[in-house]
PADO-980663 format. One line per 3 residues: number of its first residue (from 0); their letters; for each residue x, y, z of C-alpha. Coordinates in nm, 3 decimals. Layout:
REM PADO-980663
NUM> a> X Y Z | ...
This chain:
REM PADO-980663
0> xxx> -21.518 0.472 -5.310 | -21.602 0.566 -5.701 | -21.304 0.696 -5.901
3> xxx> -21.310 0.862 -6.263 | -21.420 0.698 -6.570 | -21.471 1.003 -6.803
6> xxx> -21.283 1.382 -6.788 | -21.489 1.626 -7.037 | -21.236 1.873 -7.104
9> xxx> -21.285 2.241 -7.233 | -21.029 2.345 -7.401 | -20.693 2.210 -7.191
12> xxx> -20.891 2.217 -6.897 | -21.095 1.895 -6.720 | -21.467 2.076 -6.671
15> xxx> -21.645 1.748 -6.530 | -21.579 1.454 -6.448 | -21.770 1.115 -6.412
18> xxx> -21.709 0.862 -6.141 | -21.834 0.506 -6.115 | -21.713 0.137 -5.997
21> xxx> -21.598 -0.168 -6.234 | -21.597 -0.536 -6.122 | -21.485 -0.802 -6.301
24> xxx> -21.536 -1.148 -6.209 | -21.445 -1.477 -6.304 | -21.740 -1.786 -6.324
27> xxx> -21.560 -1.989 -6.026 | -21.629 -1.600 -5.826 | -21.243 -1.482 -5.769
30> xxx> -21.226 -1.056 -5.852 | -20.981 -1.060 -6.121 | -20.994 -0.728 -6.190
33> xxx> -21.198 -0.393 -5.996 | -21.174 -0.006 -5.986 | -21.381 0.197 -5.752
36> xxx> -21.664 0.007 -5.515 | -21.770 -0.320 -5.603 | -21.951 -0.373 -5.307
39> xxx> -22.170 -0.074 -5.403 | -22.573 -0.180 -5.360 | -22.595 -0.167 -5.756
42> xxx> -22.963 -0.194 -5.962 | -22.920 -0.373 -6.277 | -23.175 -0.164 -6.451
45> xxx> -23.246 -0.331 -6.742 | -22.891 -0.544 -6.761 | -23.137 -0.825 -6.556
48> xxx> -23.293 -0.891 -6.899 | -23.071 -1.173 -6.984 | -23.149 -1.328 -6.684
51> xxx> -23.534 -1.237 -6.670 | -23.573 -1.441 -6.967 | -23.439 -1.730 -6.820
54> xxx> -23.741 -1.880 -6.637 | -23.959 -1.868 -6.986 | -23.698 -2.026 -7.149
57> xxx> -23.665 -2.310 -6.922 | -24.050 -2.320 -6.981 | -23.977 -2.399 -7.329
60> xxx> -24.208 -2.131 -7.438 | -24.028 -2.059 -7.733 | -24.089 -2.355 -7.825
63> xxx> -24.429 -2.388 -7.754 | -24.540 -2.078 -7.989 | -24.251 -2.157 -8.229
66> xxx> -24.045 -1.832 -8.209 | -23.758 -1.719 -8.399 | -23.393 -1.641 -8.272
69> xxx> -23.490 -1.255 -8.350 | -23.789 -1.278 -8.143 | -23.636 -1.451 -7.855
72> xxx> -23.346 -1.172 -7.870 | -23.595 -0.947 -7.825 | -23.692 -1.039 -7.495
75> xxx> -23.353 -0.965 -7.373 | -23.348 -0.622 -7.535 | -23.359 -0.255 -7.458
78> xxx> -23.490 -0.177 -7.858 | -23.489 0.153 -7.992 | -23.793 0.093 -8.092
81> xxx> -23.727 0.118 -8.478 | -23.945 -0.072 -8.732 | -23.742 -0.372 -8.718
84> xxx> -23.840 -0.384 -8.361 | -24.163 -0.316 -8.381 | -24.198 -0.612 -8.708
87> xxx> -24.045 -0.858 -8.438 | -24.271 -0.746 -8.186 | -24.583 -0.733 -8.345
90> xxx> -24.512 -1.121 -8.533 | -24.454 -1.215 -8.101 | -24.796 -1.108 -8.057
93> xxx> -24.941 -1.263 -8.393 | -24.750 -1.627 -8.273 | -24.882 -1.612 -7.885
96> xxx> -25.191 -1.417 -7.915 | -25.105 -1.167 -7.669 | -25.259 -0.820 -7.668
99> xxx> -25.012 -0.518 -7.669 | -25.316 -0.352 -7.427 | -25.217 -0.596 -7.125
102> xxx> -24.877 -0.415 -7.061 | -24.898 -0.238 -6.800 | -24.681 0.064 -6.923
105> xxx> -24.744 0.368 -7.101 | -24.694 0.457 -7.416 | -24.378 0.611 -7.571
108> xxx> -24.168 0.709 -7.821 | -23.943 0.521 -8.023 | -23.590 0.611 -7.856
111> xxx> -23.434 0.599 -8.180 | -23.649 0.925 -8.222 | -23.469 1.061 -7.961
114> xxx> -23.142 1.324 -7.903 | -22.942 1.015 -7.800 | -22.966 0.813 -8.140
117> xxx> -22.849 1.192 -8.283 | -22.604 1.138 -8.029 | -22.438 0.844 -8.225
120> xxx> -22.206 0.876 -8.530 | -22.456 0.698 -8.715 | -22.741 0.747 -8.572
123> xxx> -22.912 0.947 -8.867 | -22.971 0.605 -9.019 | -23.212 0.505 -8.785
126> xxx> -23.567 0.432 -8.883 | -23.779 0.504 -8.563 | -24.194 0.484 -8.596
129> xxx> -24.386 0.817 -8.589 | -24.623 0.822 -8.254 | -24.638 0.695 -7.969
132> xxx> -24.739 0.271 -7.865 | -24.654 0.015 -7.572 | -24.478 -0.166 -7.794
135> xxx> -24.216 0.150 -7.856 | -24.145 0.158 -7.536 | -23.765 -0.018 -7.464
138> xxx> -23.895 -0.278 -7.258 | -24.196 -0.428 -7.440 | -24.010 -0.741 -7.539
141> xxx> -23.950 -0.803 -7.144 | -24.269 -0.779 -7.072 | -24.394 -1.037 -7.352
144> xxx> -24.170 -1.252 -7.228 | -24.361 -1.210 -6.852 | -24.706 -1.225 -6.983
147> xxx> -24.639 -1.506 -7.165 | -24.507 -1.652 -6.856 | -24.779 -1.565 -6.651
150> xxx> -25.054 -1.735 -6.825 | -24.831 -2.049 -6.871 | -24.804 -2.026 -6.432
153> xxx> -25.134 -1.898 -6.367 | -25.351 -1.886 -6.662 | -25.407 -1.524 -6.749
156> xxx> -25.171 -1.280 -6.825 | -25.216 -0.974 -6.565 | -25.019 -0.963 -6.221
159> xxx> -24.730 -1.004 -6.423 | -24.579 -0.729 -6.244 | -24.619 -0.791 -5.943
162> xxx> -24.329 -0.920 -5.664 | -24.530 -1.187 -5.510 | -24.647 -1.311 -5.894
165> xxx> -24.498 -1.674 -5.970 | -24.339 -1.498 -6.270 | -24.122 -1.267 -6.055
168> xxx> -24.010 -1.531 -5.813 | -23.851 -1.741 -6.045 | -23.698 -1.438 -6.180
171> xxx> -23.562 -1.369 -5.829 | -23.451 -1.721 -5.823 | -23.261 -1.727 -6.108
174> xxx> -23.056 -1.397 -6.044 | -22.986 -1.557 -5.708 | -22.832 -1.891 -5.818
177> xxx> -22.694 -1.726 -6.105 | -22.487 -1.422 -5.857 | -22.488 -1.627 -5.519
180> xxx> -22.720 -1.411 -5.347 | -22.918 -1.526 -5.119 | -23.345 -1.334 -5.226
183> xxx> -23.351 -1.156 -4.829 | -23.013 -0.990 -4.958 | -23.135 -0.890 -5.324
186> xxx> -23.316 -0.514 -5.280 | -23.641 -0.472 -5.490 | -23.782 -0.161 -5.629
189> xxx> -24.002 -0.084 -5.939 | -23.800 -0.013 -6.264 | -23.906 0.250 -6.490
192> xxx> -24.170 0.023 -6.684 | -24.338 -0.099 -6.396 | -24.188 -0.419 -6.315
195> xxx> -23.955 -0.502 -5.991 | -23.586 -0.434 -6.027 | -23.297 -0.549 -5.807
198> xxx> -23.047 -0.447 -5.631 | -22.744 -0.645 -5.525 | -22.368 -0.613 -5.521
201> xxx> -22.185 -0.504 -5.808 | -21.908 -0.792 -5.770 | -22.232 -1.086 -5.775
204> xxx> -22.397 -0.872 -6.053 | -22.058 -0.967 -6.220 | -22.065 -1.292 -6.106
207> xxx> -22.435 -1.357 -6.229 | -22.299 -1.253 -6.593 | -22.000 -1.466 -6.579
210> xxx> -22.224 -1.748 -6.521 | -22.407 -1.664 -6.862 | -22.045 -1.648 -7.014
213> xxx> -21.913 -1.998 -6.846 | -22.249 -2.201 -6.670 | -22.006 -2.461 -6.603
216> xxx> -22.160 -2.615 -6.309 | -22.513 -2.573 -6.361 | -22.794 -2.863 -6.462
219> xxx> -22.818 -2.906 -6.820 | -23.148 -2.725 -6.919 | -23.033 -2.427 -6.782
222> xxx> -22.694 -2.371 -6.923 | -22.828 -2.509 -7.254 | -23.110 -2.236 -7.228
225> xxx> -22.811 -1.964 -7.095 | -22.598 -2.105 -7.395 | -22.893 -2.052 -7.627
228> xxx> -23.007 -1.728 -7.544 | -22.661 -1.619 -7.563 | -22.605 -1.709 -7.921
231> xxx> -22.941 -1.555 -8.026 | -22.809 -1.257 -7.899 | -22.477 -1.305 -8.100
234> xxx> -22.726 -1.339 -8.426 | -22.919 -1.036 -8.387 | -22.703 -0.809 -8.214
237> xxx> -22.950 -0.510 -8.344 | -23.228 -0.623 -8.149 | -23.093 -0.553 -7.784
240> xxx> -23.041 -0.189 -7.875 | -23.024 -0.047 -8.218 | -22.799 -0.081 -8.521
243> xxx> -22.467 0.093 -8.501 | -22.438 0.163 -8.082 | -22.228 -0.041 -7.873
246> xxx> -22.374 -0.318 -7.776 | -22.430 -0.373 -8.156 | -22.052 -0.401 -8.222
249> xxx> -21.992 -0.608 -7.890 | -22.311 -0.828 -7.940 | -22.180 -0.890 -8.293
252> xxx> -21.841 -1.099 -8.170 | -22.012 -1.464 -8.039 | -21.752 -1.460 -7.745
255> xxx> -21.911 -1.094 -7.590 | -22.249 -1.037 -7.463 | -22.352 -0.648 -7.365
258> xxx> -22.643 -0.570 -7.224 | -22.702 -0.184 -7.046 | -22.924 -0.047 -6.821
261> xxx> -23.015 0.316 -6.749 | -22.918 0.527 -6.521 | -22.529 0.411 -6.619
264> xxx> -22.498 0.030 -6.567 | -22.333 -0.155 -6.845 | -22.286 -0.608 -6.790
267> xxx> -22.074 -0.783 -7.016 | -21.959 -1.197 -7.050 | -21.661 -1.301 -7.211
270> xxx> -21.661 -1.681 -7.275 | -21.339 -1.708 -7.397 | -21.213 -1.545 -7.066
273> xxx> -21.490 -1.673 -6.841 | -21.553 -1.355 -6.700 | -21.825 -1.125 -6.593
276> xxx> -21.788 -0.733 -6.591 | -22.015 -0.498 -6.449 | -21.981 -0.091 -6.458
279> xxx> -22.153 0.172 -6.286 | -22.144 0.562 -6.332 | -22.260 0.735 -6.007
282> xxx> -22.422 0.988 -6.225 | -22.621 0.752 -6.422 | -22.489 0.991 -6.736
285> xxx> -22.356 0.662 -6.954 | -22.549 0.586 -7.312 | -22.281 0.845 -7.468
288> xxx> -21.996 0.695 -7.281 | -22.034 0.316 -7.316 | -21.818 0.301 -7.610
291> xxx> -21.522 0.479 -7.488 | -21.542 0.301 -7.160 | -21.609 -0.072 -7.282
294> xxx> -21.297 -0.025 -7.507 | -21.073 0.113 -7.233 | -21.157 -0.202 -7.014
297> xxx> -21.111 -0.447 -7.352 | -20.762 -0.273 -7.388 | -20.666 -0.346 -7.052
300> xxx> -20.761 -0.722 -7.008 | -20.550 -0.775 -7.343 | -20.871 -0.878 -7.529
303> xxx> -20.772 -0.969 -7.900 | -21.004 -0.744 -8.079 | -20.861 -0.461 -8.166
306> xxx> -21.106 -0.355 -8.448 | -21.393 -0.357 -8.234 | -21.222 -0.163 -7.998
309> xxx> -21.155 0.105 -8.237 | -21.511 0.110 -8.329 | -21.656 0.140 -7.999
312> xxx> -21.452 0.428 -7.949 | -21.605 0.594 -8.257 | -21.947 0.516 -8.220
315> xxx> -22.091 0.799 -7.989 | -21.932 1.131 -8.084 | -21.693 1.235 -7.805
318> xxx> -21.670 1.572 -7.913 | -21.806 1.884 -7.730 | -21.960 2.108 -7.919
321> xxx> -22.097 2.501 -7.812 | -22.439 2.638 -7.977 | -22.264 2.778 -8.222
324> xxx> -22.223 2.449 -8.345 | -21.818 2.499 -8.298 | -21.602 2.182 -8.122
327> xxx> -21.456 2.336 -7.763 | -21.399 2.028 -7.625 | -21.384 1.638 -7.598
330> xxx> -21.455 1.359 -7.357 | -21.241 1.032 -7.278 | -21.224 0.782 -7.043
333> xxx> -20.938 0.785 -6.843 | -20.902 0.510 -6.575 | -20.717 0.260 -6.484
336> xxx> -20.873 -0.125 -6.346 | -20.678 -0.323 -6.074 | -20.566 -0.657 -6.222
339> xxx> -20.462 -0.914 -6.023 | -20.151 -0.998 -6.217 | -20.201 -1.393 -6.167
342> xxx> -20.480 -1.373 -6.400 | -20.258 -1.222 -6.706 | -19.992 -1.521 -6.574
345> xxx> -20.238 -1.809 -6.636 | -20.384 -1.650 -6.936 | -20.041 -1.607 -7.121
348> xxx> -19.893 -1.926 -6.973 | -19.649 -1.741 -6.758 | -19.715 -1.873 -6.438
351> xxx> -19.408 -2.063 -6.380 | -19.204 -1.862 -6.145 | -18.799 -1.831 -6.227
354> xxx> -18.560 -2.083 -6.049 | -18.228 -1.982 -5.960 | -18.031 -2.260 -6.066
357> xxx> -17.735 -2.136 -5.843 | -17.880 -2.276 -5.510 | -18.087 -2.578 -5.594
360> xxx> -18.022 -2.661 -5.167 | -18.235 -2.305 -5.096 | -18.497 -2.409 -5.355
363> xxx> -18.567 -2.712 -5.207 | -18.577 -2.618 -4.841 | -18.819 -2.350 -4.945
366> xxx> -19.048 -2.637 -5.157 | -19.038 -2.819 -4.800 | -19.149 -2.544 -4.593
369> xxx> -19.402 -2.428 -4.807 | -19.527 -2.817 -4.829 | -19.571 -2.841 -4.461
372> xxx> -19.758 -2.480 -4.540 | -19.970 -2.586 -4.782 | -20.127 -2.949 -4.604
375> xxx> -20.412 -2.791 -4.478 | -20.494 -2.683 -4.799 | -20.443 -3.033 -4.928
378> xxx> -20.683 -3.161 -4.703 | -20.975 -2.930 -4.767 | -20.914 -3.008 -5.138
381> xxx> -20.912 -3.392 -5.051 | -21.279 -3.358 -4.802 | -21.429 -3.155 -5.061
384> xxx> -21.380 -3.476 -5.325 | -21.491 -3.735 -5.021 | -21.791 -3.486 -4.972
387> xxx> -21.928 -3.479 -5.332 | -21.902 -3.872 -5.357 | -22.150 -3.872 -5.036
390> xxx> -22.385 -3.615 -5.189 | -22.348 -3.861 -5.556 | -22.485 -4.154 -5.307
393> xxx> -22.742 -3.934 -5.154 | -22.896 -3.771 -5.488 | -22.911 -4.131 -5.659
396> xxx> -23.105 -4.282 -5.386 | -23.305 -3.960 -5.361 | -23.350 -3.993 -5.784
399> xxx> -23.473 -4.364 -5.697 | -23.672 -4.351 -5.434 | -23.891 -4.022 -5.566
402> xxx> -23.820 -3.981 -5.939 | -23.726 -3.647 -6.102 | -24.027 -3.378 -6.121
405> xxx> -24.008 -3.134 -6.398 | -23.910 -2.796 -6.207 | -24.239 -2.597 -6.300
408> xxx> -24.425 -2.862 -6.187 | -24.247 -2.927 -5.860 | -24.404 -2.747 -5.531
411> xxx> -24.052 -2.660 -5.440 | -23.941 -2.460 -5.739 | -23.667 -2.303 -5.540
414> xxx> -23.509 -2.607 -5.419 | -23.584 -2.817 -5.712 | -23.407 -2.539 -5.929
417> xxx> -23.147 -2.509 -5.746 | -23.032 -2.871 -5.668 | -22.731 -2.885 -5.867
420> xxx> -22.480 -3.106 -5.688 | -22.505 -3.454 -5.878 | -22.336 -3.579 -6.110
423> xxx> -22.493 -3.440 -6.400 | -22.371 -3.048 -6.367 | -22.012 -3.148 -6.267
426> xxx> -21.966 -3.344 -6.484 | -21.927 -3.063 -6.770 | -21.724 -2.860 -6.513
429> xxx> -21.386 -2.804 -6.698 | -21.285 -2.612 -6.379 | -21.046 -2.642 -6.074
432> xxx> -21.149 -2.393 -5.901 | -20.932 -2.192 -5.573 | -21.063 -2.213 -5.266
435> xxx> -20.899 -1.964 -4.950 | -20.872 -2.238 -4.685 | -20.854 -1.963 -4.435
438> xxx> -21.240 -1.928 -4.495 | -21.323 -2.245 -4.424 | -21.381 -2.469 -4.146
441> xxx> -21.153 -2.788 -4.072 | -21.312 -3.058 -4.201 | -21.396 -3.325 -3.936
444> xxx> -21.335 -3.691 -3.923 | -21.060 -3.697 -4.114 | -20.710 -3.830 -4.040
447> xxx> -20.466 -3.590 -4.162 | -20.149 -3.723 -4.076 | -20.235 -3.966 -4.325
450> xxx> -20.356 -3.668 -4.584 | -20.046 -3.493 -4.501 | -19.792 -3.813 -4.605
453> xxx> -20.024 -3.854 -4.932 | -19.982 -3.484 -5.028 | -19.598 -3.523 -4.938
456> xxx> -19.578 -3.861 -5.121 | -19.743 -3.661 -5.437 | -19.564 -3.391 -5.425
459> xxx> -19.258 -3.573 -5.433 | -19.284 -3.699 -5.714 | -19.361 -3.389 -5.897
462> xxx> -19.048 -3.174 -6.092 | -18.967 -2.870 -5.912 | -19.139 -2.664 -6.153
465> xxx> -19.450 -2.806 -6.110 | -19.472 -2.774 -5.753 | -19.340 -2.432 -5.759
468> xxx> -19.630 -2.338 -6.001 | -19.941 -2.523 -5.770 | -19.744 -2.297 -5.483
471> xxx> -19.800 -1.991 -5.644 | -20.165 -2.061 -5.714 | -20.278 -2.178 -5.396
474> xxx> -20.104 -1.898 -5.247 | -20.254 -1.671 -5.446 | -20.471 -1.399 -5.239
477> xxx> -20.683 -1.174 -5.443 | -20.601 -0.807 -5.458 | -20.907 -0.690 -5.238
480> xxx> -20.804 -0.912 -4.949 | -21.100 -1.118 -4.731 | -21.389 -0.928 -4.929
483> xxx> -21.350 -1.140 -5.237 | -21.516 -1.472 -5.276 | -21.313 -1.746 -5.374
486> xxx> -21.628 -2.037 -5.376 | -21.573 -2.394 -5.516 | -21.802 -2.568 -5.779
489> xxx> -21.970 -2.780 -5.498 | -21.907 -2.612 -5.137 | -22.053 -2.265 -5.233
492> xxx> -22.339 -2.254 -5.419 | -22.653 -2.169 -5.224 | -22.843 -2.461 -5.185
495> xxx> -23.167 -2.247 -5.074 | -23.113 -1.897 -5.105 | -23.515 -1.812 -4.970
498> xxx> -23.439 -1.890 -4.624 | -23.540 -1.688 -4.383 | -23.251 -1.509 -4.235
501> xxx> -23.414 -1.427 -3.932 | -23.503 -1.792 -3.899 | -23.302 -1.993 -3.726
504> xxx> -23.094 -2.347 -3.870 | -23.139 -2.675 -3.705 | -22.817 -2.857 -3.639
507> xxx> -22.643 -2.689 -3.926 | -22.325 -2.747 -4.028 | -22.152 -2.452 -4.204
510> xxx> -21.903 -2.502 -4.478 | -21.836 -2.124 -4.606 | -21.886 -1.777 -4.501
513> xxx> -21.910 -1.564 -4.775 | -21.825 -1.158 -4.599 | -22.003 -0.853 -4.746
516> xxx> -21.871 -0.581 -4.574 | -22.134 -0.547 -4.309 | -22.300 -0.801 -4.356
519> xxx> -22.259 -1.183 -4.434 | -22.471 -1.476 -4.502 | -22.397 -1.892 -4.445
522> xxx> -22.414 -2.134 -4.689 | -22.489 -2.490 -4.501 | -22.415 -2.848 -4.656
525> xxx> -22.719 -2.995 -4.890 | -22.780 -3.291 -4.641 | -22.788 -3.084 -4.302
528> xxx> -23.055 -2.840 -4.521 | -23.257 -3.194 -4.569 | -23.212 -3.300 -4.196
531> xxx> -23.346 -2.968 -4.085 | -23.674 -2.989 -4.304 | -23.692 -3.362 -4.199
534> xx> -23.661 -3.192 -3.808 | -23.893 -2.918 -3.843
């Protein structure tokens, strides 16, 4: 369940509280860190936009109508709606010749107009636009991005919003590759301008945003257009929100991305960490709190930043004030995150467990039970190499015999999108990732006495310190026990995450079962998925 983030205190005395859920997740999927419930049924809100403009990147839109770093930062964003924004915006129209009368929402006020930019310490040098216009409202640069989309897919620009559009599919797409989510288990609503919004774990919302921090194993034009979006965002951090709030400061350090959403959901990627974090106040109160709570969580993971953390802890006032205009009270957040302690080991290079030189006999009696342990795990490790080789053999003559479609042009986008098993993504994989053994299946024709003797023959020939620390990593269980993934680069990843679950698979062979409370999903081998289209 939720625990405290935030106390508001009154005097000496707690008056509210606020309670929400943290996840944070590293790129190969293991829960490093969590407080509350990450399993919560979470809407990104407007944190999606990163991902969102994904698909018109890909497109190589920006290309197409030549637009600048600011204006592609812009898509991502959540402006203010200040007259920086609306000079960015307006040029976006100028370049594409879209019409600022096609979006489908209403029109608003510039937020930095509102009580919340008084809200900030600096907020009273702001420079919203008088009025009201479509192009105030937060998510116009979103929805330039769709339209824009649209008309490349289908030649006009309306329909843009809607769930069955070609626009919003390969938005679905993305966010499912990119948080191993399978579409039937990603919720849709409609977010507050118009367009569908999803719903989906917290712990694969942080997964999908460690993926922007660390696309290690994904095909090249997408984690160049992930890596490139990214460090637009880095340029222009004052484009996503305003100058001077969080995700200003954050968005300001290339190694952090921030990106909110209302109704209190805060993502963040740390590439230096490889990590995704996602937070969620059950109250939705959060624009005032981001600051103080972002810092807290940067304190705790021993991130090296310590002036940024002192300046996201100044940049909403935390005092409470009465109408008299006198301070009777402050707000802080006050929680603490579950780290699994291996993670600060590997970081700081203190995984190496202490021997006790006074009973070298005990030590190694323990390395040879543990060993004889640990063989099974040897031999999933070994079957998962032999397995990619075969799927190598199988994309090359699949390359040769059919040729490579561009993915937009392809009458599979799904599938063609999503085949990323050759040798081209894993080869930029700097990764070895952990895989729990106990969640997988025993790997057939294979003769592992023979494994087993290898493994011993390798392991004997390693110091004791060595083997001691590949021990205490692939014993390592995660702090929330069988509810955390732990997928590999190449037995995981959801080879076609639109099937129907209520459909049922041909002669396939699972590989993984990936638990989610109460429910949980298969993810089948590449070449049974082929067999079964070739059946049905």
């Amino acid at each position: 369940m939720a625990e405290i983030l935030v106390k508001e205190y009154r005097g000496d005395v707690v008056e509210n509280v606020h309670y929400g859920s943290i996840a944070i997740v590293s790129s190969t999927g293991e829960t490093i860190a969590y407080t509350g419930d990450i399993e919560r049924q979470t809407y990104m809100r407007s944190a999606s936009k990163p991902i969102q403009v994904l698909p018109t990147l890909l497109a190589g839109l920006h290309k197409k109508y030549n637009l600048s770093e600011e204006e592609v930062t812009i898509c991502n964003s959540s402006h203010w709606g200040s007259n920086h924004h609306i000079y960015v915006l307006q040029s976006i129209m100028e370049k594409t010749g879209l019409k600022e009368e096609d979006m489908i929402m209403n029109p608003t006020i510039s937020t930095s107009a509102t009580p919340l930019a008084d809200k900030l310490a600096l907020g009273s040098k702001l420079n919203p636009v008088e009025g009201k216009s479509r192009l105030q409202h937060c998510c116009s640069g979103k929805h330039l991005s769709l339209m824009m989309l649209q008309r490349e897919l289908t030649g006009k620009v309306t329909g843009y919003q809607l769930p069955d559009s070609p626009v919003q599919k390969q938005i679905i797409s993305f966010l499912s590759m990119l948080s191993q989510t399978p579409t039937y288990r990603i919720s849709l609503g409609i977010d507050g301008c118009g367009v569908p919004v999803f719903a989906l774990p917290m712990r694969n919302i942080a997964l999908a945003y460690a993926k922007l921090a660390d696309p290690f194993n994904l095909p090249d034009d997408i984690r160049e257009a992930i890596t490139y979006n990214f460090d637009c965002i880095n340029k222009n951090p004052e484009k996503i929100n305003d100058y001077f709030t969080p995700s200003y400061y954050v968005n300001k350090n290339p190694d952090l991305l921030m990106k909110d959403g209302s109704r209190g959901v805060i993502c963040m990627a740390i590439r230096s960490r490889k990590l995704g974090i996602v937070i969620k106040l059950e109250d939705g109160w959060s624009d005032e709190y981001q600051g103080i709570i972002v810092a807290r969580i940067l304190e705790q993971l021993q991130y090296d930043d310590k002036e940024l953390i002192e300046q996201l802890k100044k940049t909403y006032n935390t005092k409470i004030y009465n109408d008299c205009k006198d301070e009777v009270g402050h707000a802080e957040a006050d929680f603490d995150i579950h780290i699994e302690q291996s993670y600060f080991d590997e970081l700081f290079g203190n995984a190496e467990p202490e021997e006790d030189d006074s009973d070298e006999s005990d030590a190694d009696t323990a390395d040879e039970s543990a060993d004889s342990e640990d063989s099974d795990i040897d031999s999933s490790i070994e079957y998962e190499d032999m397995e990619e080789l075969e799927d190598d053999e199988d994309t090359n003559e699949t390359d040769k015999s059919s040729g490579q479609k561009n993915s937009f042009e392809s009458s599979d986008f799904i599938s063609t999108l999503l085949n990323m098993r050759g040798k081209k993504a894993r080869s930029n994989s700097e990764h070895k990732p952990v895989t729990d053994h106990n969640d997988m299946d025993e790997p057939e024709d294979i003769d592992e006495d023979s494994d087993a003797d290898e493994d011993m023959e390798d392991e004997e020939q390693l110091s004791t310190e060595e083997r001691a620390r590949r021990r205490a990593i692939r014993d390592r269980r995660s702090i929330l026990g069988q509810n955390v993934v732990l997928p590999s680069s190449n037995q995981t990843f959801i080879q076609n995450p639109m099937t129907d679950p209520m459909r049922p698979v041909k002669s396939a062979k699972v590989i993984s079962t990936i638990q989610n409370n109460d429910a949980e999903f298969e993810v089948f081998d590449k070449k049974d998925n082929e067999d079964n289209k070739e059946q049905e």
